[in-house]
N, C-alpha and C positions, 0 to 999 in steps of 0.2 A: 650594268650594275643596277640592282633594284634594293632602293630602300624598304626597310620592312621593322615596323615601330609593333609590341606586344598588344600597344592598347587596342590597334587594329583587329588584332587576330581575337578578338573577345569578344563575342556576341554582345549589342546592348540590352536584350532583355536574361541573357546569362543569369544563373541564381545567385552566385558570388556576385555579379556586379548590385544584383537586390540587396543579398545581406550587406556589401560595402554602405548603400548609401541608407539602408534603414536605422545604424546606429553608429556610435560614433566609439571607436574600440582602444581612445585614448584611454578611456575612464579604464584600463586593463594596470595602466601606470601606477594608477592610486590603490587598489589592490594588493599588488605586492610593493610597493615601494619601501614597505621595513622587510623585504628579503633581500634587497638589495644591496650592499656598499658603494657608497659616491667614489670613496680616494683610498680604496684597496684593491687588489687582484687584477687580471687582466680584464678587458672589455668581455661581454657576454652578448651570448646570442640577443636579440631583443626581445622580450617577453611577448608580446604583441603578435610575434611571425610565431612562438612558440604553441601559443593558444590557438593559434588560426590555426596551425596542419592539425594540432587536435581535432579543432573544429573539421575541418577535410574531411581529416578520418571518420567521424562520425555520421556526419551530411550523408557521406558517400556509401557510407558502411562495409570501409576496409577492413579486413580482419586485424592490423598488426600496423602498429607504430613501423616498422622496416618497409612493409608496405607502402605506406601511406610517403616514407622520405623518397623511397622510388617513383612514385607516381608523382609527387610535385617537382622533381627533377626532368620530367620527362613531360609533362600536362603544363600549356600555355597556359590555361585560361588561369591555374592551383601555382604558379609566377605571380602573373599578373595581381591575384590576388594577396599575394606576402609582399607583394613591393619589389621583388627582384627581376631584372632582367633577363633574355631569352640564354646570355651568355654565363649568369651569376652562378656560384656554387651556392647551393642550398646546403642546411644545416643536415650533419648525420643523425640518424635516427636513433642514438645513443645520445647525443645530447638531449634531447623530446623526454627519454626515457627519464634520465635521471633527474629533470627538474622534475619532472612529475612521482615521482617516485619520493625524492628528497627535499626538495624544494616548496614545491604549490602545495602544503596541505590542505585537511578538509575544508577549514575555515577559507580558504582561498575560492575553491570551487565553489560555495555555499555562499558566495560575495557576489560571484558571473551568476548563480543560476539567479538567486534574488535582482539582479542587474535585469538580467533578461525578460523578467518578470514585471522590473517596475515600468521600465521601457514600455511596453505589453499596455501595463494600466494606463501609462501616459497617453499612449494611441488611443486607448478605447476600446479595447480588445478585449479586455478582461469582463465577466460575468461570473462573478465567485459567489452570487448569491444562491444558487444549489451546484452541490458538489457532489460529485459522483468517484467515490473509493471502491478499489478493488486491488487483488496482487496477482501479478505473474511471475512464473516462474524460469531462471535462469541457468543453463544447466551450466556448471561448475567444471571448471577444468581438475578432473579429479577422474582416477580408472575406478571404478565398482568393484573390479577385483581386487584393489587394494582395500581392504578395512579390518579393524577391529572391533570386539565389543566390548563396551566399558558401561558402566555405572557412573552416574552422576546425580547428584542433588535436586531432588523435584523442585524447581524457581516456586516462589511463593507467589499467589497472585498480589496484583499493581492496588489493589482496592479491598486486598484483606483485610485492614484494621478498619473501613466502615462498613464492611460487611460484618466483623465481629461486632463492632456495636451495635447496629442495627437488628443481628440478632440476637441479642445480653436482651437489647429492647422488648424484643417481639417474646421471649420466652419469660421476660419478667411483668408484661400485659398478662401473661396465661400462668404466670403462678408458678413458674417454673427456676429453676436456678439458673443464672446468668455462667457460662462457660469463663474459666481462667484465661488468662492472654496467655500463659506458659504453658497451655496444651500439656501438663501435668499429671500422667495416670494417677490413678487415687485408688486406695487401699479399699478391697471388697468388704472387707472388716471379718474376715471366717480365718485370715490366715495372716498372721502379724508378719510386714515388710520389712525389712533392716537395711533394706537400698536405701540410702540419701536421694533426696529428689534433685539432686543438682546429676547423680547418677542414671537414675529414671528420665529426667529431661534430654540429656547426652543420647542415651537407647532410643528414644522416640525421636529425634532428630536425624540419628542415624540411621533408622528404618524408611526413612523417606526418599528413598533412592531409586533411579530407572535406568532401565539396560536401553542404550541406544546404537547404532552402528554408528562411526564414526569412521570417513576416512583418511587415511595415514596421506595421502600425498596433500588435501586440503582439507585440516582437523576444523576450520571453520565453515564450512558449507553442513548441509544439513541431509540426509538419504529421504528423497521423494519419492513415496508412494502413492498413488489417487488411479482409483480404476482400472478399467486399462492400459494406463500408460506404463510406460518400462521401470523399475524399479534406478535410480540415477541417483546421484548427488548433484544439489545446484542449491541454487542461492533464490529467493522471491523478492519481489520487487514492489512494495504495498505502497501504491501511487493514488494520487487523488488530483482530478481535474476539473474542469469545468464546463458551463455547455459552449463552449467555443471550440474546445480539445485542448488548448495550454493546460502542462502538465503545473500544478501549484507545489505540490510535495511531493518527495518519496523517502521512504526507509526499507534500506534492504537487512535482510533478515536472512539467516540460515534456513533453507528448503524446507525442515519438519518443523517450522513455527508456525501455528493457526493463525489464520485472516486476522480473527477475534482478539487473540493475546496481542498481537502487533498494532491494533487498533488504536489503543489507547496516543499511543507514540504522536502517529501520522496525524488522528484528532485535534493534538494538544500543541502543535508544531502551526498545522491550518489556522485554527484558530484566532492563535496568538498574529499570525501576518492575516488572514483575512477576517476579520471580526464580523465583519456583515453578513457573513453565512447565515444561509437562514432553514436551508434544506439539504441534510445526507442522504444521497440516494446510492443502494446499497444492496449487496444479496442478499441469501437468507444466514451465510455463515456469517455475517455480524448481526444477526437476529437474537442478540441475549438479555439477559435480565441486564448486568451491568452494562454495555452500550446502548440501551434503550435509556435505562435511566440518566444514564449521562447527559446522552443529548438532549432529554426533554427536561431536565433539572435547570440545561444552560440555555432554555427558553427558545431550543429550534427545533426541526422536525424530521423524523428518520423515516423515508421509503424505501419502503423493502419489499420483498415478495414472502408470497407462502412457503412455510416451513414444515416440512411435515411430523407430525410428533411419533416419537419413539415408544409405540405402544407394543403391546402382546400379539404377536400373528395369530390371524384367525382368529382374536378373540373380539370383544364389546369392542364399537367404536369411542374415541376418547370421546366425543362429545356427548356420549352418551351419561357420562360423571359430571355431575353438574353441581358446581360451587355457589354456597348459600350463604351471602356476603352478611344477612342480618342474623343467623346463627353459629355461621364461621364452621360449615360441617358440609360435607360431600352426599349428594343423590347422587347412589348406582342405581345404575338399569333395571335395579327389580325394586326400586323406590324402598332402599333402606338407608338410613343414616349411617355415615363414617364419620365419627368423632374423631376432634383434634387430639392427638398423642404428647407429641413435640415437636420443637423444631431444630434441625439436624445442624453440623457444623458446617454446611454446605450452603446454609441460607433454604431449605427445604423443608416446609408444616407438612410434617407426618399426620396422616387421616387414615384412622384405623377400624373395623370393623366387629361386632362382637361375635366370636368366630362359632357360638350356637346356634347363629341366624345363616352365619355360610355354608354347614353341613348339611343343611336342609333345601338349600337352592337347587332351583331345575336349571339354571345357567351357570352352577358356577365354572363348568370347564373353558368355560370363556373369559372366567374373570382373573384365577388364580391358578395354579398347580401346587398351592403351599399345602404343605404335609398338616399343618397347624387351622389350617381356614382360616387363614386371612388375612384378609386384602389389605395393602397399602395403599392411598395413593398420597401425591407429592404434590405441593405447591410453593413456588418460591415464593417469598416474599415482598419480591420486586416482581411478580407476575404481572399487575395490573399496569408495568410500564409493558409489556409484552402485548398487553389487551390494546391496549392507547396504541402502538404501530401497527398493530393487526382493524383497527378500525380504519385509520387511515390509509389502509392498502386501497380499500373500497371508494374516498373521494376521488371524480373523474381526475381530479388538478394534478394529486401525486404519483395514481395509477399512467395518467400523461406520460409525468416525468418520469416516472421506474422504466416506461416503454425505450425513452431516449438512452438508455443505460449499452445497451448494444454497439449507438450510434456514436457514444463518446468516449467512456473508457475503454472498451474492445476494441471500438478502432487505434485508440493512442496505442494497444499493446500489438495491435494485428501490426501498422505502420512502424514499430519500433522493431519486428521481428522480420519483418520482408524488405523492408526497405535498410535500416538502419543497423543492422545484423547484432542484434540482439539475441538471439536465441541460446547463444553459448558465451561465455566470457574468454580469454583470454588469461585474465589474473586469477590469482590465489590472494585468499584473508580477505576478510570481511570489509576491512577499512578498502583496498585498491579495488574491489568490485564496488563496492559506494560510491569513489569516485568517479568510477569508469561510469556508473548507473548515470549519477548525477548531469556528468558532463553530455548525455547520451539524448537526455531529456533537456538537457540545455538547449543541445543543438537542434533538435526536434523547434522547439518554441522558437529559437530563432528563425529558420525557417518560414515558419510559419506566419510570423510577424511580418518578415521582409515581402511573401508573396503577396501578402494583403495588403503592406502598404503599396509596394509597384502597383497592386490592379487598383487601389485607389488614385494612386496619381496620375495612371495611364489611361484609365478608362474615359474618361472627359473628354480629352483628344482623340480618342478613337471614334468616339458618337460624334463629336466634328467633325472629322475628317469623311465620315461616312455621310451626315448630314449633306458636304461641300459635295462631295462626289453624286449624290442625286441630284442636286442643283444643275452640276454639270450637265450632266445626261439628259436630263428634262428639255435643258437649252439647247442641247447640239447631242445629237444621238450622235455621232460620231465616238466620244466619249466610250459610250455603251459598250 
């Protein structure tokens, strides 16, 4: 007869034995303990084994909760770590389902991943003073050949009403009438209206609409297109980390949402938990008027790369229009003035040209193709927070930090797709791929924490041990 104990059969440097002793997974109790009842219903799985096969599945990067109950059925080490025995029935993978499903909502998961996180800060791990945002994309359990096309309401932008004042502002510096907040056509005055304008408001409200594909098996994902890659439905994953690689935040968003529009979210979420931020390090799609000024409004710094601007092919290069900040008017290339016109409901100073002097140009096929002669050109208003990150491209300190951008959130998305099988989800609706995101990036940080603290605790004894063992040698080659 041979005795034979679980704890045996478990490697001690095992990565479950790490995560066991890096944190302490009572505090899982306190969490949900108002989902629980004390003195109704039968006994329940224990929350704690529930979260761990999560945890499993994600470490491991099982495709499928069924999965993951089969392999801890069958896997010592994925025992050892729930507390059960070689002999024990482990919980069905329908149980896992439905607390997660019914049970842990977001607020629950959003409790573990910030857990996981303060842990992190406790150790020393944490450096959230430059953060580096970016999103990947998640392909959605959805067929391509199932879709519709539909119409929907163009979302108003996040920072519309200080963009409208801002420019009431700027057009009532230049003598101009300040724009209605009720986006209200107005009568030409050649041909008398008898619409009510609560009617004309209705019309122009209505007119604001876009065709989008949408598919019928998952109406919340969003159809991805970018170069090329294959036209799919998925879900993006807008994460922001640190230079350690702990992931700090993420919001996921349906596939056809811009880095830019989702910005604001991930921003304002960082913030509020890590106040110390001092530096966004970032592409060139968050290179805009309103995320520039944002972050330099709130006294921190955005690195970012070159953007290249959307000029005329083959014609003037842009820098060639040069803005004349003490007359407020544009030098084109053949050194004539473009006077200020207006400024647009886009937040955009129209600079116009007097179109007798562009019939007469030996460049102007470079400049325009307007039937009328002449040129526009456009300047927001918040340009000069665009100039302020575009200088700062050039100090060695942020061009540094923009280089490390490869090495920190690329890798967090490269590791979460090869290792933690990320690339495709499993769920449908917006809310259970959040979750699923969430917990994914949890497990990641945990991780992470456990191997850094094992190599701190082991390391010490290793350099003695090594130390003793030259000792040895030296005194007695025998050793050797």
């Amino acid at each position: 007869m041979e005795m034979i104990s679980i704890e045996d059969l478990v490697p001690q440097n095992h990565l479950l034995r790490q995560i066991s002793e890096a944190v302490d997974f009572s505090r899982i109790y306190e969490f949900v303990e108002e989902l629980y009842c004390d003195d109704n219903g039968r006994p329940s799985v224990d929350p704690v084994v529930l979260f761990k096969m999560v945890l499993i599945q994600h470490l491991y990067g099982l495709p499928s909760l069924r999965r993951t109950a089969d392999e801890v059925s069958l896997n010592n080490a994925y025992r050892w770590f729930l507390g059960y025995g070689l002999t024990d029935d482990t919980p069905h993978f329908s149980t896992i389902s439905y607390n997660f499903r019914h049970r842990f909502n977001a607020d629950t998961i959003d409790k573990i991943f910030a857990w996981i996180l303060s842990e992190a800060a406790q150790a020393g791990y944490l450096k959230p003073e430059a953060v580096f945002i970016d999103g990947t994309h998640i392909k959605a359990n959805a067929n391509t050949k199932k879709k519709i096309e539909i119409e929907i309401p163009v979302a108003a932008k996040r920072y519309a009403d200080e963009l409208l004042e801002e420019i009431n502002n700027d057009r009532t510096e230049h003598g101009k009438k300040p724009f209605d907040d009720d986006d209200t056509p107005k009568s030409n005055g050649k041909k008398k209206d008898n619409t009510s304008k609560k009617k004309l408001k209705n019309r122009k409200k209505a007119a604001k609409m876009k065709k989008i594909t949408q598919s019928t098996t998952d109406p919340e994902s969003g159809l991805f297109v970018k170069g090329e890659h294959q036209r799919q439905f998925a879900y993006e994953a807008h994460t922001a980390c640190d230079k350690n690689g702990f992931v700090l935040e993420t919001v996921v968003t349906p596939g056809n949402v811009h880095d830019s529009v989702a910005f604001d979210d991930v921003y304002d979420k960082l913030t509020e938990s890590f106040p110390e931020i001092e530096t966004i390090v970032a592409d060139s799609a968050y290179k805009t008027p309103h995320i520039c000024k944002k972050i330099f409004d709130d006294g921190r710094v955005l690195s970012t790369a070159y953007k290249r601007p959307q000029t005329k092919k083959d014609g003037h290069e842009w820098w060639k229009y040069v803005y004349d900040e003490c007359y407020d008017c544009i030098i084109c290339p053949e050194y004539q003035v473009l006077d200020y016109r207006t400024t647009n409901r886009d937040g955009y100073r129209e600079y116009k040209i007097n179109p007798e002097i562009c019939k007469n140009c030996p460049t102007r096929h470079l400049c325009t193709e307007s039937k009328d002669c002449i040129k526009t050109v456009t300047r927001h208003i918040w340009s000069d927070y665009i100039e302020l990150a575009e200088d700062i491209r050039y100090t060695p300190e942020y061009a540094d930090l923009y280089k490390l951008r490869k090495e920190k959130i690329e890798r967090v998305f490269a590791d979460a797709k090869e290792k933690h099988a990320m690339r495709f989800t499993p769920y449908t609706g917006l809310a259970q791929v959040t979750n699923w995101v969430r917990l994914k990036f949890a497990a990641m940080n945990l991780k992470k924490l456990a191997k850094w603290k094992w190599k701190a605790n082991n390391t010490p004894s290793k350099i003695l041990d090594f130390i003793v063992f030259l000792i040895k040698t030296k005194k007695n080659p025998i050793f050797a």
